[in-house]
C-alpha positions in Angstrom: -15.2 -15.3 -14.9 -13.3 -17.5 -12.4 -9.8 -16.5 -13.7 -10.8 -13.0 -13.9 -11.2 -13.5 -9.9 -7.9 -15.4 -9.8 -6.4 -12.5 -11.8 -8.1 -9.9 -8.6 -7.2 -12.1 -5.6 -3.5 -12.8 -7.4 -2.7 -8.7 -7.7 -4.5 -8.4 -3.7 -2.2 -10.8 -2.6 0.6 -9.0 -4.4 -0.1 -5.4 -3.0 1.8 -6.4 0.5 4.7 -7.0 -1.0 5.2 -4.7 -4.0 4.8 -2.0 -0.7 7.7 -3.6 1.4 9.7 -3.8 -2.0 9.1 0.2 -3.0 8.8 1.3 0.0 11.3 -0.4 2.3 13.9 -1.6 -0.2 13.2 -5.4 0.8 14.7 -7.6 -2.3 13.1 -10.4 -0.9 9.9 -9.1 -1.5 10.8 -7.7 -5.1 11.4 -11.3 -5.4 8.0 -12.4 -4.7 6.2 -9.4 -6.9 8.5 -10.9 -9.9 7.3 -14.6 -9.7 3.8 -13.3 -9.1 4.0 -11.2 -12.0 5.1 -13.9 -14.3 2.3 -16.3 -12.9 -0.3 -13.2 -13.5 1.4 -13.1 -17.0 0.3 -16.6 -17.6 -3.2 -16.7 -15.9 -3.9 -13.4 -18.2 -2.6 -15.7 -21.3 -5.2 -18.2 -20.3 -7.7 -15.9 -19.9 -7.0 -14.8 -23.6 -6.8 -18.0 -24.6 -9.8 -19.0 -23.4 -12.3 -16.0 -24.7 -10.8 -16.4 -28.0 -11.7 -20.1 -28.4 -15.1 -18.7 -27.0 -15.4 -16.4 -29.6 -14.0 -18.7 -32.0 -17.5 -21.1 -31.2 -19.7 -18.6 -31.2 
């Protein structure tokens, strides 16, 4: 359940800047929203990861 809250805090702490990137055309920010995007793409991938070896024991 800790990822899953990393996964929550990560798209929080994303929120700020996808708003400056849609709604004030600041690239810098797109910037950001893309690597943060990629690093939620690999936290989910954990997650998955993880639950399946879970299952996998069970």
């Amino acid at each position: 359940m800790k990822k899953f809250n990393e996964v929550k805090a990560l798209v929080s702490a994303l929120e700020a800047d996808a708003d400056k990137f849609y709604n004030k055309s600041n690239n810098a920010a797109g910037t950001r929203v893309r690597k943060g995007m990629q690093d939620l793409k690999n936290l989910a991938q954990s997650i998955r990861l993880e639950i399946q070896e879970t299952k996998n024991k069970a």
